[in-house]
C-alpha positions, 0 to 999 in steps of 0.5 A: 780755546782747543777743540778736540775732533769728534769721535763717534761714540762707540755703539752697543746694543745696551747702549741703543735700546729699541724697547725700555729695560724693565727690571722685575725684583721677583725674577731678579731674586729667583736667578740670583738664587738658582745660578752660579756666576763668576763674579759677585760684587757687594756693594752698590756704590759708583765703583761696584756699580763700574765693577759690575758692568765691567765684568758683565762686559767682558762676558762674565756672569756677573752679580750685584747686590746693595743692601740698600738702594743703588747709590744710597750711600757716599755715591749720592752724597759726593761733590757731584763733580767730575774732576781732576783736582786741582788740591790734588797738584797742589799735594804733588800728586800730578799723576793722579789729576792726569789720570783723573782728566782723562777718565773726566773725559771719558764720562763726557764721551759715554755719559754726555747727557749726565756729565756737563761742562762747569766753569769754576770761579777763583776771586782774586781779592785784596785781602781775605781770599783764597790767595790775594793779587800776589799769589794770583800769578803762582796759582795761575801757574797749577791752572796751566799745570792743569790745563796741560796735564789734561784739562784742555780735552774739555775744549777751553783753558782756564781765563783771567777775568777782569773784575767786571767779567767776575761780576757778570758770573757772580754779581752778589760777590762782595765787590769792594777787595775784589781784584779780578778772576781765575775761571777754568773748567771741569764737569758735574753730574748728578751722582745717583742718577749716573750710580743708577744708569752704570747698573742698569747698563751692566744689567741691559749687558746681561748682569743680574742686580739687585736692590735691598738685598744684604749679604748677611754671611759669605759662602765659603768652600775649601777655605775660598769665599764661594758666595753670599747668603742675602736676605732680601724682601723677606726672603734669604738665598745664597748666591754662588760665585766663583769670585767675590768682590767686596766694594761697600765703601765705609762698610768695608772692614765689617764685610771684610771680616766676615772673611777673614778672623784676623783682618785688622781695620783699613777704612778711616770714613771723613764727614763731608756736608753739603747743604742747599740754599735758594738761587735768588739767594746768591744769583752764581752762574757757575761754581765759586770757589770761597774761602772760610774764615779762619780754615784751611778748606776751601768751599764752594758754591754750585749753581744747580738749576733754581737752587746752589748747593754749598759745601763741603767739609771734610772731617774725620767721623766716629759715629755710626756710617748708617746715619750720616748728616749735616748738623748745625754746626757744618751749616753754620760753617758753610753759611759763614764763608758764603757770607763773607764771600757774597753781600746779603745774608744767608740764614738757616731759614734759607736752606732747603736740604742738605746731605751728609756722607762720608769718603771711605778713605784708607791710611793711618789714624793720624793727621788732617783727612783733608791731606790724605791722600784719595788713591784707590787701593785694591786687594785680594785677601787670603780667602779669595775674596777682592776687595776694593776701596778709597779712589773718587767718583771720577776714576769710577771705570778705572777702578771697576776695570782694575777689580775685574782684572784682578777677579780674573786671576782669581778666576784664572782667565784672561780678557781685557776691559771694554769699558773704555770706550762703551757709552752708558744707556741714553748716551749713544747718540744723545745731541746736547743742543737738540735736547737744550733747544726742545725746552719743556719736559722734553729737555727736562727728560732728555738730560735726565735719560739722555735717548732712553727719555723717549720711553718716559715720554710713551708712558705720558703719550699713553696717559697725559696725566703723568706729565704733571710735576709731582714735586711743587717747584721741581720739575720731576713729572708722575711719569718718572715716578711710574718709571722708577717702579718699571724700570729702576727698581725704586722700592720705596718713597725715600728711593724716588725721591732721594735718588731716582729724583733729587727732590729730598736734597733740593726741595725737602719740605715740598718732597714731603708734601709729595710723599703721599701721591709717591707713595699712591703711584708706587702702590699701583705700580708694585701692587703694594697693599695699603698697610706697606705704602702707609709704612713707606710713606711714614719712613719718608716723613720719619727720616725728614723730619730726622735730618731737620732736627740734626740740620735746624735743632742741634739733635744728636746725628 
């Protein structure tokens, strides 16, 4: 076991808040409108998100503006893991999982309280695994590849396990080819919830962001993109910037040309799916790794509280990149390999949410998306404008700090990243062991908010009623409903319990039944009459009601 010595976090005045941030839309939409800023990031993903408080943290004017809500969408429909990779050596591409390593590391260091230690399991089976006893051995050989490239900085190498010890870890595996076991170590996070905490670290730095806003047209002046015209809650405003960045993802090429006539498509999106099933039903203490019968991909299987989620596929997708899903045929597929890998029998009665989202990834129209390789790529178009796209989740800061590098030589100034080292708000400070130990709310807080919870815990001091859960079976409390409206600028229903909270992923049916009494707390807090909470509920129940029907009936994504 290697250990690293503690390094203390650096510390900054948005990461050690002594009074909660609250986010106004009203006065957000008025400085957009009245300011000119340095730099305007389009797109509300991971990597604008890291963008954004990149350039809020090296002093810049800084902008965000997401057409729908923040992490709305492939950032809250990713693996949910922080990792290097392990398919990525086995593609030749060691550079990236060393640099992937590191950037792991530093969301440990900035984020503790978001991104957690998860051990994954490799079975060793006799005949239809993953790789048989043979194989083990050379596969142990990429473990140690990546343990010295830069796993060891998660504090343990990877394990052979003996097939009792599998057992302990897994005890619904099917254990007659069962052999033994590989275990090594990376880090998960909750996707949207860490989207959201990126914002509002770069607005506590002094950037301006917003929610629901589209950017309908760019600005142009002397033939330079010059800004956005947004439309948002009714209104339309153009936002002046000296820099533009486009990170919408999928949507890339649609903003891309808007600023120039003849751009030609980059963008290839690649399904993936993952579906939700009931934790007495598989009983996993960690992540699995099985194969699927017949495939190339390999699925896994993640422990995440009472619930494991399953996934993913990856496909090339040619529908539309605004209503994405898993449909019944990627929920077969993903119920089979757990079938064959674990005893009982799963059945589409058993799963209780799903997601689907697409990797907008960049490269030719030919050959498998699984081989394709996910480095970012990151441009300056002809008319000024940066734009960014491709890369994962886990080098997010990375990829934010490369894009402002770049919008610094549009702008013309010099200034390197502090991004580094810079914790995100509720890090500074955060004890994993004392919030673990604290049970109860407090513990449920404290890993939600890491020290920011404490200003989730006034609201409940102030009105003990908000304690109570809102979602049954989930432990998400009427008070975080209140503090989505305050402070994170939840617009909506489908903006708490979608993202603010999981509950539409790990508990669809019961979310549903909570979209009313959401839907009441939003309206007091956002003094929204009676006809608009009816509409946001009805949204809510409208879109559930779609994703069952492509999930449960086969119906057209």
């Amino acid at each position: 076991m290697i250990t690293m010595p503690a390094r203390k976090p650096r510390r900054s005045a948005a990461a050690t808040r002594r009074t909660p941030l609250l986010l106004d839309r009203a006065a957000l939409k008025r400085r957009l409108a009245d300011d000119t800023y340095d730099v305007l990031v389009i797109g509300g993903g991971i990597t604008g998100a890291y963008a954004v408080l990149d350039a809020a943290s090296r002093g810049l004017r800084a902008a965000l503006v997401e057409k729908d809500d923040f992490a709305s969408g492939t950032s809250s429909k990713s693996s949910k893991m922080v990792h290097g990779g392990l398919r990525y050596i086995e593609q030749g591409n060691v550079n990236l999982v060393r640099h992937s390593l590191l950037e792991r590391h530093r969301f440990r260091k900035n984020a503790p309280h978001l991104v957690h230690r998860l051990p994954f399991l490799f079975p060793i089976l006799e005949k239809e695994g993953i790789f048989d006893a043979r194989l083990a051995k050379g596969f142990e050989g990429l473990l140690w590849t990546y343990d010295l490239v830069g796993g060891w900085r998660i504090g343990k190498l990877h394990q052979r396990l003996t097939v009792p010890e599998v057992l302990a870890q897994a005890p619904t595996l099917r254990a007659e080819n069962l052999k033994g076991g590989l275990m090594y170590f990376d880090a998960r996070t909750d996707d949207a919830r860490l989207v959201l905490t990126i914002v509002r670290t770069a607005a506590a730095l002094g950037a301006t962001v917003l929610n629901g806003a589209r950017a309908e047209g760019l600005l142009m002046q002397l033939g330079r993109v010059a800004g956005a015209r947004v439309a948002a809650d009714g209104d339309t405003f153009d936002i002046r910037a000296r820099a533009v960045v486009n990170a919408t993802g999928v949507w890339t090429d649609e903003l891309d040309a808007k600023a120039d006539d003849g751009h030609r498509p980059q963008v290839r999106p690649a399904k993936g799916v993952h579906i939700v099933v009931p934790w007495d039903k598989v009983r996993i203490n960690c992540t699995v790794t099985v194969p699927i019968p017949g495939r190339a991909r390999r699925a896994t299987c993640t422990r995440w509280g009472n619930s494991v989620v399953l996934g993913t596929t990856d496909e090339d997708y040619q529908g539309s990149p605004d209503d994405v899903h898993c449909t019944r045929e990627e929920m077969d597929f993903l119920l089979e390999g757990a079938n064959t890998a674990f005893e009982g029998k799963l059945t589409p009665d058993d799963v209780v949410g799903s997601i689907g989202g697409l990797r907008p990834l960049v490269g030719g129209k030919e050959g498998a998306t699984l081989d394709m390789r996910r480095d970012h790529h990151i441009t300056v178009g002809r008319t000024g404008m940066v734009t960014v796209t491709g890369g994962k989740l886990t080098t997010s800061r990375h990829m934010g700090e490369l894009v402002i590098d770049k919008v610094m030589t549009v702008l013309g100034r010099k200034g390197r990243s502090r991004t580094t080292d810079l914790p995100l708000l509720g890090g500074a400070g955060y004890d994993a062991e004392a919030v673990a130990a604290s049970g109860g709310i407090a513990a449920h807080l404290g890993e939600r908010f890491g020290t920011e919870a404490r200003f989730v815990g006034d609201l409940i001091q102030d009105d003990p009623t908000l304690a109570e859960p809102i979602v049954a079976g989930l432990p998400y409390t009427k008070a975080e409903v209140v503090y989505a409206a305050r402070a994170e600028l939840a617009r909506s229903v489908d903006d708490v319990l979608s993202r603010r909270m999981r509950a539409r992923l790990f508990a669809r049916d019961a979310s549903a039944e909570a979209a009313g009494a959401v839907g009441a707390i939003l309206g007091r807090e956002l003094n929204l009459t009676d006809a608009e909470v009816e509409r946001s509920v009805s949204a809510y129940l409208a879109a559930v009601r779609h994703e069952k029907s492509v999930l449960l009936e086969g119906a057209a994504a």
